[in-house]
C-alpha positions in Angstrom: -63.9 65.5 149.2 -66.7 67.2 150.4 -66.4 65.9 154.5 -62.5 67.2 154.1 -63.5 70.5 152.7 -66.1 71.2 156.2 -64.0 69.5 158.3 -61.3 72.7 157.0 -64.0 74.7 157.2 -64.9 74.2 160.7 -61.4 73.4 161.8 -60.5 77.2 160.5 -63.9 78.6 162.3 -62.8 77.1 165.6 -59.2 78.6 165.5 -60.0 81.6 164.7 -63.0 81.2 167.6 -60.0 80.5 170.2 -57.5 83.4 168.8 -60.5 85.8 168.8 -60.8 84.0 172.9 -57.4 84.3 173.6 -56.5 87.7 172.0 -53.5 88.6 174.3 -52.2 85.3 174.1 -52.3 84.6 170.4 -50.4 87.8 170.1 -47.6 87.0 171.9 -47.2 83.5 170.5 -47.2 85.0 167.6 -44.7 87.6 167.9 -41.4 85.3 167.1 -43.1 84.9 163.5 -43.9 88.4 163.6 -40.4 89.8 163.9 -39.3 86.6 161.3 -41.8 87.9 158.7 -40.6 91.3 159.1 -37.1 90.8 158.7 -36.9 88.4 155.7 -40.0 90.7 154.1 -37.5 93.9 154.9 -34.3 92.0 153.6 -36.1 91.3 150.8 -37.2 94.7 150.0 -33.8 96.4 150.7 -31.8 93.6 148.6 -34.3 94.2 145.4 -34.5 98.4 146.1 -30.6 98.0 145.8 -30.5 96.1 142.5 -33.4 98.7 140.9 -31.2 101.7 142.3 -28.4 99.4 140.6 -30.1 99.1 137.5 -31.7 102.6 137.1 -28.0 104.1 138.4 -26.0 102.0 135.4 -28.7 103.0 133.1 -27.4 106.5 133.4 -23.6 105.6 132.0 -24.9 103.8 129.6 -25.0 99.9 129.1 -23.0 100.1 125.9 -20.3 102.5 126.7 -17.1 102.0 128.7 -14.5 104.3 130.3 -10.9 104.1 129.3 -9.4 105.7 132.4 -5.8 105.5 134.6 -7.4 104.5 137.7 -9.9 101.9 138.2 -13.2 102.2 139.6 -12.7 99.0 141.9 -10.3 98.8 145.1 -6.8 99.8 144.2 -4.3 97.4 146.0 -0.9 98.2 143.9 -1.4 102.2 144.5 2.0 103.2 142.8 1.6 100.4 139.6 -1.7 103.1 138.9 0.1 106.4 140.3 2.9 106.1 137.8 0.6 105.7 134.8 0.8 108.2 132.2 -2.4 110.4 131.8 -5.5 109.3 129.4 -5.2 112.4 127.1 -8.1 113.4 125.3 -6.1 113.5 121.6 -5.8 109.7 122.3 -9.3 109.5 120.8 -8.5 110.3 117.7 -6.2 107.7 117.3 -8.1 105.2 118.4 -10.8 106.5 116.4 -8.6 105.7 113.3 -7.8 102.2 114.6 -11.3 101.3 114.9 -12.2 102.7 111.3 -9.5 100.3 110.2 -10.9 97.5 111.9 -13.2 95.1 109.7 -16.1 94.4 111.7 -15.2 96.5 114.5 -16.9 95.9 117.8 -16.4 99.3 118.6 -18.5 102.4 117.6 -16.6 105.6 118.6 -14.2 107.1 121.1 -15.4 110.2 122.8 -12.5 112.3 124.2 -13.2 113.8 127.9 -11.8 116.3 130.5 -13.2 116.6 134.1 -13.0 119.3 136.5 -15.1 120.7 139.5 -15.9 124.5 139.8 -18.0 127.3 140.5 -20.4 128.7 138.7 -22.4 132.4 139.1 -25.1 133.8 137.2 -27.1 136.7 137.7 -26.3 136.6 141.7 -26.7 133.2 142.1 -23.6 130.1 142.5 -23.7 126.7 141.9 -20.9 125.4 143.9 -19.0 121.8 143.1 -20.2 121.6 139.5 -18.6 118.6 137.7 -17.3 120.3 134.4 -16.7 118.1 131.4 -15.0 119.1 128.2 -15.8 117.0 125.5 -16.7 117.3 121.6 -20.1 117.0 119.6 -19.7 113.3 119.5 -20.7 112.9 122.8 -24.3 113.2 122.0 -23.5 109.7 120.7 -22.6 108.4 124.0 -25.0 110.4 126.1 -28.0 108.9 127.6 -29.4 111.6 129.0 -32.8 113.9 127.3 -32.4 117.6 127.1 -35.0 119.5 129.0 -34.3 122.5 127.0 -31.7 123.3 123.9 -29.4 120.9 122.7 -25.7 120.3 122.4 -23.4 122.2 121.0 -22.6 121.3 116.8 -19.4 120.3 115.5 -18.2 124.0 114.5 -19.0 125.0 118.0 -16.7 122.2 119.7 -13.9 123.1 116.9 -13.6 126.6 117.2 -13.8 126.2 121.0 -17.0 128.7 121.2 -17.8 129.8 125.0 -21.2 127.8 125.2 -22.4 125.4 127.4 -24.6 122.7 129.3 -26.0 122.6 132.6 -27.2 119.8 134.5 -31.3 120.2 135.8 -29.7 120.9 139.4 -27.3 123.7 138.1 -29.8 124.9 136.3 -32.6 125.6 139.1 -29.8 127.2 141.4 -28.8 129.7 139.1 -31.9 130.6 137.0 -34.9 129.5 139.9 -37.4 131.6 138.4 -36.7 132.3 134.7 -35.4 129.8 131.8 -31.9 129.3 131.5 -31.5 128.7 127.8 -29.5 131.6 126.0 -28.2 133.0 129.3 -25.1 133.7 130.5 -22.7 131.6 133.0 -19.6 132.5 134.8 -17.4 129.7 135.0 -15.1 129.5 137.7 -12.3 131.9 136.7 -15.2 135.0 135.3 -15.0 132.6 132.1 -18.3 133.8 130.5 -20.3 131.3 128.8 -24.0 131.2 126.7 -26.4 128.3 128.2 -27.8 126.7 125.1 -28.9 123.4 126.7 -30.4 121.8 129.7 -30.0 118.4 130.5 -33.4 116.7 132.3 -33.6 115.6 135.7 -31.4 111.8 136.0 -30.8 111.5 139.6 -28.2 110.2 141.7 -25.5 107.1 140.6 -25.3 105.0 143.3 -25.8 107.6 146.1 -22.1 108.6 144.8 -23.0 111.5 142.9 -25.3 113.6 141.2 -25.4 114.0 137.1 -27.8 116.9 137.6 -24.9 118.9 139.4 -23.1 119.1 135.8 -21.6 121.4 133.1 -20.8 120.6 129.6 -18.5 122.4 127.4 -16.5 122.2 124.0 -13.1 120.0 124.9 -11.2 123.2 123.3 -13.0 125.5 126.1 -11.8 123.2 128.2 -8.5 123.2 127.3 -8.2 127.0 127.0 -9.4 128.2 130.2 -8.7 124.9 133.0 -5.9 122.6 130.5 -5.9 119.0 130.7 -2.1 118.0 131.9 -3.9 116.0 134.5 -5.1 113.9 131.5 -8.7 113.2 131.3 -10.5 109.5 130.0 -12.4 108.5 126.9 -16.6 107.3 126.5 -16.6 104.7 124.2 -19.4 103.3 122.6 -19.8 99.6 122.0 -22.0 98.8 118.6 -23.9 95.7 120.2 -23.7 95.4 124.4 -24.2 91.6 124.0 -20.6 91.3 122.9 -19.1 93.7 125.4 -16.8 91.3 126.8 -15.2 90.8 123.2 -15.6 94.3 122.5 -13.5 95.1 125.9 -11.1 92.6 124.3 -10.8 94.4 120.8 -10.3 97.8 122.9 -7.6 96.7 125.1 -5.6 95.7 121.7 -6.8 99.0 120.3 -5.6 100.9 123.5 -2.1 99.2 124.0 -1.4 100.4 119.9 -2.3 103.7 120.8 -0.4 104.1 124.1 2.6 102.1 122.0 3.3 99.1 124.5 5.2 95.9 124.2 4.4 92.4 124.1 4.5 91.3 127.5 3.8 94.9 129.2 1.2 95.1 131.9 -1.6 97.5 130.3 -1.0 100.9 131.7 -4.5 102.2 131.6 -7.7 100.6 132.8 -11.4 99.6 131.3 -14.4 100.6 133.5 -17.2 99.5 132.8 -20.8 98.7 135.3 -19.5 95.1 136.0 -17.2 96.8 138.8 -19.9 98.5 140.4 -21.4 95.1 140.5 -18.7 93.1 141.9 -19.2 95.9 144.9 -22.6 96.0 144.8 -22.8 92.0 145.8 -21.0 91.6 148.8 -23.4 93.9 150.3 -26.3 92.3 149.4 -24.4 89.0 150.2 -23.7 90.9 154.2 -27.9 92.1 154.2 -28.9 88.4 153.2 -27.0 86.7 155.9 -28.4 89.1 158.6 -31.6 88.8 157.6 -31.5 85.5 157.3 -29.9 85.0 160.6 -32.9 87.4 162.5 -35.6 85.5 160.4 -34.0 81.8 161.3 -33.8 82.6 165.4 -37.3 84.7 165.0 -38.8 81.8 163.8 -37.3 79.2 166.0 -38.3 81.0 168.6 -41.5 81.3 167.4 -42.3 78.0 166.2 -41.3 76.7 169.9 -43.4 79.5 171.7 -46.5 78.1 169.1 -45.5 74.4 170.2 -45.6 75.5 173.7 -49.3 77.1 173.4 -50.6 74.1 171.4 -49.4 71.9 174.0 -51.4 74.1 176.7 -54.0 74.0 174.2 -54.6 70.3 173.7 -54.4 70.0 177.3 -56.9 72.8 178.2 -59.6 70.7 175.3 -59.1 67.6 176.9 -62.3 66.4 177.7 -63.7 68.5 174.4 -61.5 65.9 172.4 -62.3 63.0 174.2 -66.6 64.2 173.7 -65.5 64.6 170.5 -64.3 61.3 169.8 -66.9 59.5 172.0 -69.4 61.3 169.2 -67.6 60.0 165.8 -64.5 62.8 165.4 -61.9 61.0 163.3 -58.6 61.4 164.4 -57.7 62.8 161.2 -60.5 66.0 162.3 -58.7 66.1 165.1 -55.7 66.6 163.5 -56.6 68.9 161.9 -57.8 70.7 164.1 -55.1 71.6 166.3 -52.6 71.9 163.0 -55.0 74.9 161.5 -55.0 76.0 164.8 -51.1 76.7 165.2 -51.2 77.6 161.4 -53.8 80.1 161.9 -51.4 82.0 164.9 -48.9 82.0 162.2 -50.7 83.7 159.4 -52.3 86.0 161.5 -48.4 86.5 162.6 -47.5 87.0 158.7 -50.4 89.3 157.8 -49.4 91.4 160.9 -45.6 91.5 160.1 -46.4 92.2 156.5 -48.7 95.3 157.4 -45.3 96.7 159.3 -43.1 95.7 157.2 -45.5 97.7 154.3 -45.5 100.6 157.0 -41.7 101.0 156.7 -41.8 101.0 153.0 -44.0 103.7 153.1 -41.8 105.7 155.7 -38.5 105.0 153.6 -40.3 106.5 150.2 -41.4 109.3 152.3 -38.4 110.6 153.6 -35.8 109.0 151.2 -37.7 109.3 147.9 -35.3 108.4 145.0 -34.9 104.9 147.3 -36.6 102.4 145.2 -38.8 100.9 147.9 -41.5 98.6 147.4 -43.4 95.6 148.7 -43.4 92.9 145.8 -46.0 90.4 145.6 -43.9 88.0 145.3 -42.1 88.3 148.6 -45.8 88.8 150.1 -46.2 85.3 149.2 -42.9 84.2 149.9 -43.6 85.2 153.6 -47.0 84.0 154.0 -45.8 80.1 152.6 -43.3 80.5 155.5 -45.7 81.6 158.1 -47.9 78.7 156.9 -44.4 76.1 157.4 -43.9 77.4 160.7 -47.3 76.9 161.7 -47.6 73.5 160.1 -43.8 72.1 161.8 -44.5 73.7 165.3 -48.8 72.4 165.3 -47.8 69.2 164.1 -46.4 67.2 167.2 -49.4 68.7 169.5 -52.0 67.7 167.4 -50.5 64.5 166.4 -50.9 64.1 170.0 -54.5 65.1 170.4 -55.6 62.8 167.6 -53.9 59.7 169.7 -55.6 60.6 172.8 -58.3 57.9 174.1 -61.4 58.7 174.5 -62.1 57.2 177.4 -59.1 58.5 178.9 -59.8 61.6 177.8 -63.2 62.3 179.2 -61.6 61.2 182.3 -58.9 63.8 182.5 -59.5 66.1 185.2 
């Protein structure tokens, strides 16, 4: 054990002798594995900062709410089966509200009634332009996942007697009130609508690179009505009790739904369930189209690599002739010569993977600098993941030459001119 241990030893002091020799050289070899390290180390990264953008995106709507809407969040192929739907109106919650009261052992929690718009809003000089309005009721603290930065939402009384208050977003906030607080202030909703801030929601972020739920409003549903009206319809939050049976609980919904919107046996549904599984089903073939590329740059990177690494163990072998043959003439085993040569190739490699790692790390670093809400980072997993192929290239393209080093005769060898 302890001859195989120096004969690693000195096999990985005389590699690193002949890279240190043959600087220029060993870089260039090593450049195939290089580019091959630093694209399957960046299509890693970018595949795993998609699914934490994923991940931290759907924790914003909630993994235990979903959306009873007309249109679907997915690809819409029969346009005018959707187009011809009736409108989600808010009053459906309440209905449905009673249905799920009346069901024993309801999978359902509560139905939160919504109506969207986008507007302006001024205050004291200042306008927040495309603000996502939402109407809703005092149940929607139920369904909201969001903190408050400042205030709260509005009570029950409020959201019945339609009182003129509201809810900014962090982003609406900053652009109408930059240097003062906006709690207790007053808003002017597209229209001159005047309205008292009493909350402000705290920084979430972006969903998806879609949209922002900092560029928001929130008022009482009856606001809503009043000033904008909801004959476009609007769609309904609605809270699952336990997220592990939200297939089931989709189920119990869709019966719930069809009740409420009075359809037949044997008529298609006419509204739709959103829920994050549809972002999902976009999200993949993406990652599916990053993998394949990657995979494809790494796979020729490395081929090309491994052959160039072949090539210069070849030259190498040839060069050391003589050294091999003295070598074996003194007592070298041909399994130290072996593994010589092998280390030798595998040595190129690594240096190769700890090069293309240290750019690959320099990118991540760029991307967080100018993109920061992009969840980029170098996981140690993938750092290993690239080194264990750097070390199989190394071992597949040194194997042949040094298999052929440790066959040489001596006598021959010494000869060799």
């Amino acid at each position: 054990m302890t001859r195989i241990l120096s004969e690693i030893t000195e096999s990985f002091r005389i590699a690193f002798t002949q890279l240190r020799v043959h600087k220029l050289r060993s870089l260039l070899t090593a450049l195939g594995v290089i580019i091959g390290i630093v694209a399957v180390t960046l299509m890693g990264t970018a595949i795993r900062g998609i699914d934490i953008g994923f991940q931290n995106s759907l924790a914003m709507l909630g993994d235990d709410v979903v959306y009873v809407e007309k249109w679907p969040w997915t690809n819409v192929t029969d346009w005018w089966n959707y187009a011809n739907r009736p409108q989600i109106m808010p009053e459906s919650s309440e209905k449905l509200n009673r249905i799920i009261e009346a069901t024993p052992h309801s999978l359902l929690d509560i139905a939160v009634p919504c109506a969207g718009s986008s507007v302006t809003i001024n205050a004291a000089g200042n306008q927040a332009g495309g603000v996502q309005l939402l109407g809703t009721n005092s149940d929607y603290g139920r369904v909201m996942v969001a903190d408050f930065q400042d205030g709260r939402l509005f009570t029950s009384s409020e959201a019945d007697a339609g009182r003129s208050v509201c809810v900014l977003g962090y982003d609406v906030a900053q652009a109408l009130f930059p240097n003062r607080p906006a709690l207790d202030q007053t808003v002017f909703l597209q229209g001159g609508h005047p309205f008292r801030v009493i909350g402000v929601i705290a920084r979430q972020g972006e969903f998806l690179g879609l949209f922002s739920f900092d560029d928001q409003a929130i008022i009482p549903l009856k606001a809503f009505k009043k000033f904008y009206g909801t004959r476009r319809g609007g769609f309904l939050d609605v809270k699952v009790k336990d997220k592990t049976q939200l297939l089931a609980a989709v189920d119990e919904l869709t019966g719930a739904m069809r009740r409420v919107r009075g359809q037949l046996p044997g008529e298609r549904d006419n509204f739709t369930i959103n829920q994050q599984q549809a972002f999902k089903q976009q999200l993949d073939p993406i990652e599916e189209g990053i993998a394949v590329a990657g995979l494809f740059v790494t796979g020729l990177a490395l081929f090309v690599g491994a052959i160039g690494i072949m090539n210069i163990t070849f030259v190498s072998v040839k060069e050391r002739t003589k050294e091999i043959g003295t070598r074996k003439a003194l007592g070298a085993r041909r399994r130290t010569i072996l593994l010589q040569f092998l280390i030798e190739a595998v040595s190129i490699c690594l240096v190769g993977g700890i090069i293309g790692l240290a750019v690959t790390y320099g990118a991540c670093l760029a991307v967080g600098h100018f993109m920061p809400s992009l969840p980029i980072e170098l996981s140690p997993m993938l750092v290993l993941a690239a080194m264990a192929v750097s070390t199989l290239t190394g071992v597949i393209a040194g194997f042949a030459p040094a298999l052929g080093a440790s066959r040489m005769d001596p006598v021959e060898a010494l000869r060799y001119e």
